[in-house]
N, C-alpha and C positions, 0 to 999 in steps of 0.2 A: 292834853294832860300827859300822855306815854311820853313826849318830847321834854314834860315839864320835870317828870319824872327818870329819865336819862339823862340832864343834864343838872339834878342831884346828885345824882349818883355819881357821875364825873368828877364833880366838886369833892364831893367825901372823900372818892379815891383819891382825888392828885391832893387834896389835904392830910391824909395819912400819909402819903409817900414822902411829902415833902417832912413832915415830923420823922420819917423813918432817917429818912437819906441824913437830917441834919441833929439826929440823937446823937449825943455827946457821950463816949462808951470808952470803958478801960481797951487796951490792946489786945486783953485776954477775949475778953468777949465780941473785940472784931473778929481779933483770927476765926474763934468757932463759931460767929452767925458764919461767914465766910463758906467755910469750910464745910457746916450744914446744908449752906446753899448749892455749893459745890456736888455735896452726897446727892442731893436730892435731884439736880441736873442727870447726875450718871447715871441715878436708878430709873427716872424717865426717860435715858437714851439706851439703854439696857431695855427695857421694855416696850420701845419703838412705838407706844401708845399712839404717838400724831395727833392731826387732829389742834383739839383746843390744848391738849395738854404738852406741846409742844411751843405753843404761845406762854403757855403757865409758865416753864423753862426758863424763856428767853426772856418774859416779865423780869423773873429773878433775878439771873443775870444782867438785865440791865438796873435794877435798884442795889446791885452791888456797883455798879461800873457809876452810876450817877453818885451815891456815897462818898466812892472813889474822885469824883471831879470837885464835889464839895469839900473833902478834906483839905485836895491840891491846891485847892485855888484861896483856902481860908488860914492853912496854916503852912504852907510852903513855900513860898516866894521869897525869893532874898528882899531884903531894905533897899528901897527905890533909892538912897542917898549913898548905896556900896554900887556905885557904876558899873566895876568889875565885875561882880556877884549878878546885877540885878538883868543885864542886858545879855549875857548868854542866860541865863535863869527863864528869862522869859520869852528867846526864842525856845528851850526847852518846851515850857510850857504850853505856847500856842501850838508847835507841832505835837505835842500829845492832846490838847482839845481839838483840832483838825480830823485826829484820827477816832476820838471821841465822836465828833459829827459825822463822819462820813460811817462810825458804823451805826449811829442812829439812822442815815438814812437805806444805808444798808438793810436795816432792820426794816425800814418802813416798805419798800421795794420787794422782799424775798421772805419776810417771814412766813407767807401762808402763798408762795407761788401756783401757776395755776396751774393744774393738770393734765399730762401733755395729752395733746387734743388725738379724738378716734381717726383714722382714717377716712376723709371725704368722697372722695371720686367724682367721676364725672356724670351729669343727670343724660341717664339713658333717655331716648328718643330727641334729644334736645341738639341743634345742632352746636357746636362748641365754637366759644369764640378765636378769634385769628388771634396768633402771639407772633409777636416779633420778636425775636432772638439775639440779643445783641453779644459780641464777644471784643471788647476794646481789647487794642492791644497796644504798645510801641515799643518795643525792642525783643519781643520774646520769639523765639529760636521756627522755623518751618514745621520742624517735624513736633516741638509741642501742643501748639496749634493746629497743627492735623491731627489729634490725638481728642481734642478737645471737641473743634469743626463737628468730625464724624459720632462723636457721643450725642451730641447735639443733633443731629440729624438722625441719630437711631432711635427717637424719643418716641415711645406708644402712644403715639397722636394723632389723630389722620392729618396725612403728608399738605395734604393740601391749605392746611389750617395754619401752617408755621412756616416761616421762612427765618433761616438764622443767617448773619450778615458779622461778618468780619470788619469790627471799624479798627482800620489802622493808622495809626498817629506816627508811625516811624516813616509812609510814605507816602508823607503830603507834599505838595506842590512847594513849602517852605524849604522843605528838607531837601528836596528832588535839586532844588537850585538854588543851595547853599554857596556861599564863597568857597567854603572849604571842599575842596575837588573829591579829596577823598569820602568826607561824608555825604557829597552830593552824589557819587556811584556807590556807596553802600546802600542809599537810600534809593536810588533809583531800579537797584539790583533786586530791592526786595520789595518794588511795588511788582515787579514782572513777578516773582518768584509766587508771592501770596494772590497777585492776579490768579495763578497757574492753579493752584494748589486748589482755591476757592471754586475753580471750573471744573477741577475732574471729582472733585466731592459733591459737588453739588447748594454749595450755599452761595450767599452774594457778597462781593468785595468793594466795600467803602473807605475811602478817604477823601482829606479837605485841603484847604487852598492854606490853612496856618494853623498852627498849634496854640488855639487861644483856650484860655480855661481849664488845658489838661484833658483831665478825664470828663470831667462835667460837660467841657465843649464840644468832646467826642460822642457823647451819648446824646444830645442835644443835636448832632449833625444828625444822627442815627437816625432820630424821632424828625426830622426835616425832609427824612428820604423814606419813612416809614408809615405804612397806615396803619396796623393792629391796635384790637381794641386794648390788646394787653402786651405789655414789654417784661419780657426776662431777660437777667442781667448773669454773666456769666465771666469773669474774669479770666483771661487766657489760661490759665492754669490749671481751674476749674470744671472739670468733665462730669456733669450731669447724670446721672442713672437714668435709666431708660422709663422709669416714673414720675420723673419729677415735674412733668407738668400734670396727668393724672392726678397728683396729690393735692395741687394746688390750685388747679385755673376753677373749681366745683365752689370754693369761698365766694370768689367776685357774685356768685350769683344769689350769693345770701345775704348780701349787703352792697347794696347801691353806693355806697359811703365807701366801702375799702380801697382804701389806695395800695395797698402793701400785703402781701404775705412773703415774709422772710421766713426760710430757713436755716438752719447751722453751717458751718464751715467745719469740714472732716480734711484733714488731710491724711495724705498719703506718709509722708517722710517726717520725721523727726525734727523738731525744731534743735537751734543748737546747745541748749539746753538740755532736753531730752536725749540728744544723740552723744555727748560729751558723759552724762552722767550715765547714759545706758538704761534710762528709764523707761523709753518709750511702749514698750510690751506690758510693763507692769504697773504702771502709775498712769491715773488720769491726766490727760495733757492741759496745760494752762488753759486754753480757748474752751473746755470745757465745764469749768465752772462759769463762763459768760454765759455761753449755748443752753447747757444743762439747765441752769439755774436763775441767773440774773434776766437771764430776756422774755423766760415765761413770768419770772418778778413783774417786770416791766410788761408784758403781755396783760394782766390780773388790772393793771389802771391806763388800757388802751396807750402804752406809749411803748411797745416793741417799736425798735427803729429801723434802717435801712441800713442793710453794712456793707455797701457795695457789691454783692456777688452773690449769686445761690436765690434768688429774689426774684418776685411776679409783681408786677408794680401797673397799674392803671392810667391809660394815654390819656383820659379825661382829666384826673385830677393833675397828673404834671402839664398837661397847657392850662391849667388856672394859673399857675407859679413860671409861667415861662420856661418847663422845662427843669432837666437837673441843677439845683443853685452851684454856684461857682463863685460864691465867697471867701468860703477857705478851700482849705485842701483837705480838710475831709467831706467831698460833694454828696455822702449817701444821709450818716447823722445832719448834717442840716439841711438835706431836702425832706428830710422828714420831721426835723422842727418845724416849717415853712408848712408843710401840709398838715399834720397833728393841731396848728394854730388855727387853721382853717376848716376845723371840722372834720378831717377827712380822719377815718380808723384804717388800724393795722392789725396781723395777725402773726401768730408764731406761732410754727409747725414744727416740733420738738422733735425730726425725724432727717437725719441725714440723708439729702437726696446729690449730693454732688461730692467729690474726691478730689483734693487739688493738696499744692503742694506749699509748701513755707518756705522762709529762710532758711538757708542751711549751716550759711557760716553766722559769727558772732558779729558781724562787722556790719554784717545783711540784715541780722535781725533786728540788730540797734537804731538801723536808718528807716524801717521799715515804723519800729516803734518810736521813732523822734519825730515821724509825720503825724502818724494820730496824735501824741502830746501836744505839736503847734497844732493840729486841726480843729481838734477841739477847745485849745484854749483860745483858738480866733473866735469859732461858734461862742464860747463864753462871752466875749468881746464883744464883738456884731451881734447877734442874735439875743444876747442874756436870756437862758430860759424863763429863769426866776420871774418878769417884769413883760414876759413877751404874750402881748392882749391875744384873748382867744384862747392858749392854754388853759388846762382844768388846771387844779392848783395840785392834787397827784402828777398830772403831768410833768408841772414847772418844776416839784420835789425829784422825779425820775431823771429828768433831765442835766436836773444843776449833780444831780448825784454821777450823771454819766462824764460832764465836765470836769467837776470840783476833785473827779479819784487822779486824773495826771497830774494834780498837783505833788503826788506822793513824793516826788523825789526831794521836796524840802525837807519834811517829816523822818525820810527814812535817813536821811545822811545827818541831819541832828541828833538822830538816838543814838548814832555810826558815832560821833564826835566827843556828845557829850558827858561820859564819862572820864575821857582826855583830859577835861577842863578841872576836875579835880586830881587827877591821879600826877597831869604835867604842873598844873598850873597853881592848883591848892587851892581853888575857885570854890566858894561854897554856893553851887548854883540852885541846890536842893535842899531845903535845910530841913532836915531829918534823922531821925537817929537811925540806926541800924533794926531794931525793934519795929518801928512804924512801916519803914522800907519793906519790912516782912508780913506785917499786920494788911498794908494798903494796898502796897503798888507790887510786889510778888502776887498775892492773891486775885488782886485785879486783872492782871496780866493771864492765871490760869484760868478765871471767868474768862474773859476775850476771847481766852483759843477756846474753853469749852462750848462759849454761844458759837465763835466761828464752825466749828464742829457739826453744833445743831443748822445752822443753816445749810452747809457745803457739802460735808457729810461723805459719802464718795467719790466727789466730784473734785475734792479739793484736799491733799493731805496735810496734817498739822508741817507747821513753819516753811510750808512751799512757795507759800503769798510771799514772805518776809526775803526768801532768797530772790524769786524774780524780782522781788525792788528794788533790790539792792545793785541787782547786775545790769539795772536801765540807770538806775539814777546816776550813777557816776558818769554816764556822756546825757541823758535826759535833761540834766539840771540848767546844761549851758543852752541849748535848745528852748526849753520853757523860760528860763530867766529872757534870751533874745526874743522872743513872741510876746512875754508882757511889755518888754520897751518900743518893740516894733510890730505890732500885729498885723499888718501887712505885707511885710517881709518874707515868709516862708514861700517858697514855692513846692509845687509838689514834682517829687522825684520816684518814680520806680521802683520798686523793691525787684530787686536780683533773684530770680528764681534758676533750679535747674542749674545750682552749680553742684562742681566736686569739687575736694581737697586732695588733692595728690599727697601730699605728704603732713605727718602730722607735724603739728606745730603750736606757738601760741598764736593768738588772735593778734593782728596787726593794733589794735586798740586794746588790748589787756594788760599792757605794763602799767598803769597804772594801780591794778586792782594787786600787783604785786606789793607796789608804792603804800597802799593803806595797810594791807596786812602785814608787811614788816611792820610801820607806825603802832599796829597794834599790838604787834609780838613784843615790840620794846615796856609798850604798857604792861604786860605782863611782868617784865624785870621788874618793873617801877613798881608795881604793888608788890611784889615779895621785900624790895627793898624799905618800903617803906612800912611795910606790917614788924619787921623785923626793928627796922631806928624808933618807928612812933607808935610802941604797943599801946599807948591809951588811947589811940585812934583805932585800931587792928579791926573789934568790929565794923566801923562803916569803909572804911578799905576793902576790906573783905566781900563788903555787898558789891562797895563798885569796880571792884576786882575782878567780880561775876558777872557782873552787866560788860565788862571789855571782853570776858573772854568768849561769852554767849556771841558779842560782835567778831570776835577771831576767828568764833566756829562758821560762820556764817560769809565772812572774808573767805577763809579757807577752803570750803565749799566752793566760791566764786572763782577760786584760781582752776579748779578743774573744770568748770564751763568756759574758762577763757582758751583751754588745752587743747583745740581743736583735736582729733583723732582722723584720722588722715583713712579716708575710703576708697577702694577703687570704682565701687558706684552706690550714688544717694539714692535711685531708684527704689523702692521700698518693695518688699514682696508681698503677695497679698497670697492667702493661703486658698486654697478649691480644687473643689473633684471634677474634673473634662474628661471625658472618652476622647481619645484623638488616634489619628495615626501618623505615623514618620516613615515617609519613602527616602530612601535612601538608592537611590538609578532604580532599577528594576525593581530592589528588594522593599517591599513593604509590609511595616510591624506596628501591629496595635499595640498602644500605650497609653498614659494616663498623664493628664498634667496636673501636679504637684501643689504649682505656685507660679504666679506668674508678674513680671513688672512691665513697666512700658520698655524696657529693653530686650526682653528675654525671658524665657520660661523652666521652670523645672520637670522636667518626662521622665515620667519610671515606664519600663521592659520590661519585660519577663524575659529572665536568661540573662547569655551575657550577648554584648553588641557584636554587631555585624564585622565580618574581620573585615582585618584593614580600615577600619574605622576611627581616626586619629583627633586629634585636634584641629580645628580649621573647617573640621570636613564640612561642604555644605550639603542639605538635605530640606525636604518638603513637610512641614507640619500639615496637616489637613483634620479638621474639626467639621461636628454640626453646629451650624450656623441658621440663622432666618436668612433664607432665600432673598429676600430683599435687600441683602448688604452687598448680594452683586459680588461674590467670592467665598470660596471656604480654604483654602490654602494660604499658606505664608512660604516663603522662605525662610531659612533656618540658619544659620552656621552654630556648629557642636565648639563650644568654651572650654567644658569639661567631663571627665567621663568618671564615676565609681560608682563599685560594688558595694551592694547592699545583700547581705545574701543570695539568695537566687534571683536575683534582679540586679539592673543596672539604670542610673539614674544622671540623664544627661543633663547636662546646665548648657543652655541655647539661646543664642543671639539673635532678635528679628532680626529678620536680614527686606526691610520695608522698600518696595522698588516701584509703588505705585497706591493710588486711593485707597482698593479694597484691602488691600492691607493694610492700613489706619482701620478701617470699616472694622475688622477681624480683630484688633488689639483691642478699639475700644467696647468691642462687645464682651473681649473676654473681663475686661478690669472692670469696665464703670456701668455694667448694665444691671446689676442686681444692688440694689440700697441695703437688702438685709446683712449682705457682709459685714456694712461701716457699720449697723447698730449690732451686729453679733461680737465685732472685736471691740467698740467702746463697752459693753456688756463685762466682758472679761474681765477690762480694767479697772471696774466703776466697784470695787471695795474700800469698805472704811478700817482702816485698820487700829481705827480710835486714838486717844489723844496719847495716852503713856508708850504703847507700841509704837502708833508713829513717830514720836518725837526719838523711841532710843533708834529706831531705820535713819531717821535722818539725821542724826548725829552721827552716826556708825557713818554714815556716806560722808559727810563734811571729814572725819578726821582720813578717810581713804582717798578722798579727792585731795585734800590738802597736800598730801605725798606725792600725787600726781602731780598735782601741776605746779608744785617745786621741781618734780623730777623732767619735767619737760623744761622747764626755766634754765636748768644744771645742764643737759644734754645738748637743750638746745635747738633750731630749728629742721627744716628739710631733710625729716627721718622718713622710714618707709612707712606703709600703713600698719599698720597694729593686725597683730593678728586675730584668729578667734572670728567673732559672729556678723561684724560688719562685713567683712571678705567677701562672706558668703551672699553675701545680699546681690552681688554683681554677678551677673548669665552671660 
């Protein structure tokens, strides 16, 4: 009877909505339902209620957004028999229903996310089970990897329970006796070197006979040469906090079933995005409306997934599946379709326990992000969530929503264009009057960003989504278009970490984002000209005079993330209070460290420095430390020296000559997780939809001058001065 009686009430509802959505109403009485709906939105996110009434919201807004599709699609379409009109008209159209469905499933995914889970720990008296540590590598530098290695091994675990294992793909027996002489002594160079490095630290050093599979075949060797009941995955970059198995291994024994508990990815340095616009301190970073929000979405109908790194994963259920899949190239999201199909559950732990680093340049971040778009679009391919037996049907919905969003870059470069098609071409792709344009698709548009709002909230500021699409789609587009014709085709490639830019410049790949916003600065002539010859057109000119120029502001913005800003070091400084001291020969002075990166640290004195005391000078940091890291000293060399009143405040270079000093850096940087969640804390403000939109305006029209002025200037300038600088000890 209760089932007979919820599925009246279903009926009733979606019977009014659909009488709402297709009531036939003057313009006047769109705008103000609209506009009503709109009030009523603000005063519910004004009041922070949550809860059901945060559902009530986004109900709203999507019975304006569905009105909105009804309208489109009944009375705007060009005539199937205007060729010209009808076929860009209706690529128009499908990339705004595209964007229409993915934020329906957007909606379905994150509207009532789960709440991030209490701290676990480990069951006292109980003995814990064995982890295997795995840290793949193949091209990344000694001493980042001794950085990583040693966090790893400084884990609050008993010692005897974990073993971490360095699998490296750069010095396999492939590589070691390549044709090519020189890469067969680089590679042979660095099978001695990380031999070396893995013995005075103390972990295990693997490699294989070929480079099959990539990643997939590296962790798969791993688990060949490993027994633990449990595998954590740690990407070379990736330095763990000294809790992060504490956090996690306490799950496995609450569920027989869990294959997975992922964590976030925090990094350390600025993406090029963030470092180019200078956001990074104050604005939530992109990966963090994933983290924050979309993966406990997905956590709420058992399909958090695997993202390659930061991860406790179960040796039982990967030999059901032969191990990590090696389909596509993204081997973590489809080893967790593969296992989710089979019953197995996942968890998300909404708690940064690991610090690693990103692209740094544009050129890095693009290639980095053109792998996930093929990886995922093979998983669509091979895998099809949607059709794939075993999936829940939430599942199948989380999933196609994980695949179906890299499609973005059709969507976004059609909204980019189509404006053009009237303003160059006289195309009537939209047949609308200027009134309706204001009634419908203005007001639907301020719904969108208002729901986007309600969902993201600090995690995500208004029109930040719309910039980073824009800035992948233009090299993304040719990448996805070659993976639907070839889905076989991609290979997987390395993202470049741990670079610097010596000099600022533009991005080797950013002329072309020059190329569109002239095209659309010319649109601009074009509407003044033509508001002026054809005043009885003036009003719908004028609408889509604004929809070019809203695309200019957003171009323009793109030329300052193409501006690379020229650093002398990417290392990021991370802020904290150490007691330390600094011997310098004989003389030895208690001081305090500052800030410190993997290169060097900041020490305040009391007084001023010891005379004679110059540049270059070398000198002894000495800290407390756990006894157990086997050293409390570093070497030092002094970078730079100034006065801060009665003190003085050195900027110092490790000077790294052996293990315990890895041992000693990564104690000071990666052993406390409350740092990473005290600094995304900071950043994690909403600064609502009308303030944020005039900030991000403000920054498109000041980056526009930028990276004109780097266009005019020119390449191979020195570093910019100011706050980057300082980042280098």
């Amino acid at each position: 009877m209760l089932r007979l009686g919820m599925t009246l009430i279903w009926i009733v509802t979606a019977a009014l909505a659909i009488v709402v959505i297709t009531l036939p109403v003057s313009l006047q009485a769109q705008l103000f339902a609209v506009l009503f709906v709109l009030g009523v939105m603000v005063v519910l996110k004004v009041l922070d209620l949550g809860g059901v009434w945060r559902l009530v919201a986004l109900a709203l807004g999507t019975s304006i957004v569905l009105r909105y599709v009804y309208w489109r699609t009944t009375s705007t379409l060009p005539p199937v028999n205007q060729l010209e009109n009808f076929i860009p008209g209706i690529l128009l159209y499908i990339a705004e229903m595209y964007s229409v469905f993915m934020l329906a499933l957007s909606l379905f995914v994150v509207a009532q996310p789960v709440p991030s889970r209490p701290t676990r720990g480990l069951d006292a008296g109980r003995e814990p089970p064995h982890v295997d540590i795995f840290i793949p590598t193949y091209n990344e530098p000694p001493k980042l990897l001794a950085n990583t290695i040693a966090a790893a091994l400084s884990l609050n675990y008993p010692r005897d329970r974990f073993t971490v294992w360095l699998l490296d793909d750069g010095g396999t027996d492939q590589k070691r006796q390549s044709d090519d002489v020189a890469s067969a002594q680089a590679a042979e160079q660095r099978f001695h070197d990380l031999n070396r490095l893995c013995e005075e630290l103390g972990a295990r050093y693997l490699t294989r006979a070929r480079n099959l599979q990539a990643k997939a075949g590296n962790l798969n060797n791993g688990m060949a040469h490993s027994t633990g009941e449990l595998i954590a995955v740690f990407d070379a970059d990736h330095a763990p906090a000294r809790d992060f198995l504490v956090e996690t291994v306490g799950y496995f024994e609450d569920d027989p079933r869990l294959f997975l508990v992922q964590t976030p990815h925090f990094f350390l340095n600025p993406d090029p995005l963030e470092r180019n616009l200078q956001t990074f301190a104050k604005m939530p970073s992109e990966n963090e409306m994933f983290y924050g929000i979309i993966q406990r979405g997905l956590d709420k109908w058992n399909a958090a997934f695997f993202c390659g790194s930061a991860a406790l994963l179960r040796r039982e259920a990967l030999n059901e599946t032969g191990g990590f899949s090696g389909i596509s190239i993204t081997e973590d999201c489809e080893t967790a379709v593969e296992l989710h199909s089979r019953g197995w559950n996942s968890l998300y732990v909404d708690k940064p326990l690991i610090a690693g680093l990103q692209p740094a340049t544009f050129a890095s971040f693009i290639g980095q992000r053109s792998r996930w778009a093929q990886g995922m679009m093979q998983i669509l391919f091979f895998r099809f969530p949607l059709l794939k037996r075993g999936l829940s049907f939430p599942q199948r919905l989380c999933y196609m929503s994980s695949t179906l969003f890299w499609l973005f870059p059709f969507p976004r470069l059609m909204f980019l264009i189509a404006p053009l098609f009237y303003l160059f071409l006289d195309l009537q792709i939209f047949t609308a009057s200027s009134g309706e344009f204001v009634a419908y698709t203005l007001t639907y548009m301020a719904v969108n960003l208002m729901m986007q709002n309600y969902m993201y909230g600090s995690f995500r500021w208004p029109w930040i989504s719309e910039l980073y699409e824009y800035v992948q789609s233009v090299h993304l587009l040719p990448a996805v278009v070659s993976t639907i014709l070839h889905p076989r085709k991609p290979t997987f490639n390395v993202t470049a970490k741990d670079e610097s830019i010596v000099a600022s410049r533009v991005s080797e790949i950013g002329f072309p984002f020059y190329v569109i916003f002239a095209v659309l600065l010319v649109g601009v002539g074009v509407t003044a000209w033509r508001v002026v010859n054809e005043p009885y057109r003036a009003d719908l000119t004028l609408v889509v005079g604004a929809w070019n120029v809203l695309n200019l502001l957003i171009a323009g913005c793109a030329l300052g993330v193409v501006s690379e800003r020229g650093t002398p070091s990417l290392s990021q400084r991370i802020s904290l209070k150490r007691r330390c001291e600094v011997a310098f020969g004989e003389a030895v002075i208690a001081g305090g460290i500052e800030d410190v990166s993997v290169s060097g640290a900041a020490i305040r004195i009391a007084g001023a420095p010891p005379a004679g005391l110059g540049r270059d000078a070398m000198a002894t940091l000495r800290l407390k430390v756990d006894r157990e890291l086997g050293g409390d000293t570093v070497p030092i060399k002094v970078k730079g020296i100034r006065r801060e009143g009665d003190a003085t405040v050195l900027g110092c270079a490790f000077v790294t000559q052996g293990a315990h000093h890895h041992r000693l850096i990564a104690d000071l940087i990666f052993a406390d997780s409350g740092q990473w969640q005290l600094f995304q804390r900071r950043r994690r403000r909403n600064p609502g939809l009308f303030l944020g939109s005039l900030w991000f305006f403000a920054v498109c029209f000041y980056q526009t001058f930028r990276g004109l002025g780097y266009l005019v200037r020119g390449t191979g300038r020195r570093p910019e001065p100011g706050r980057p600088a300082k980042e280098a000890h």
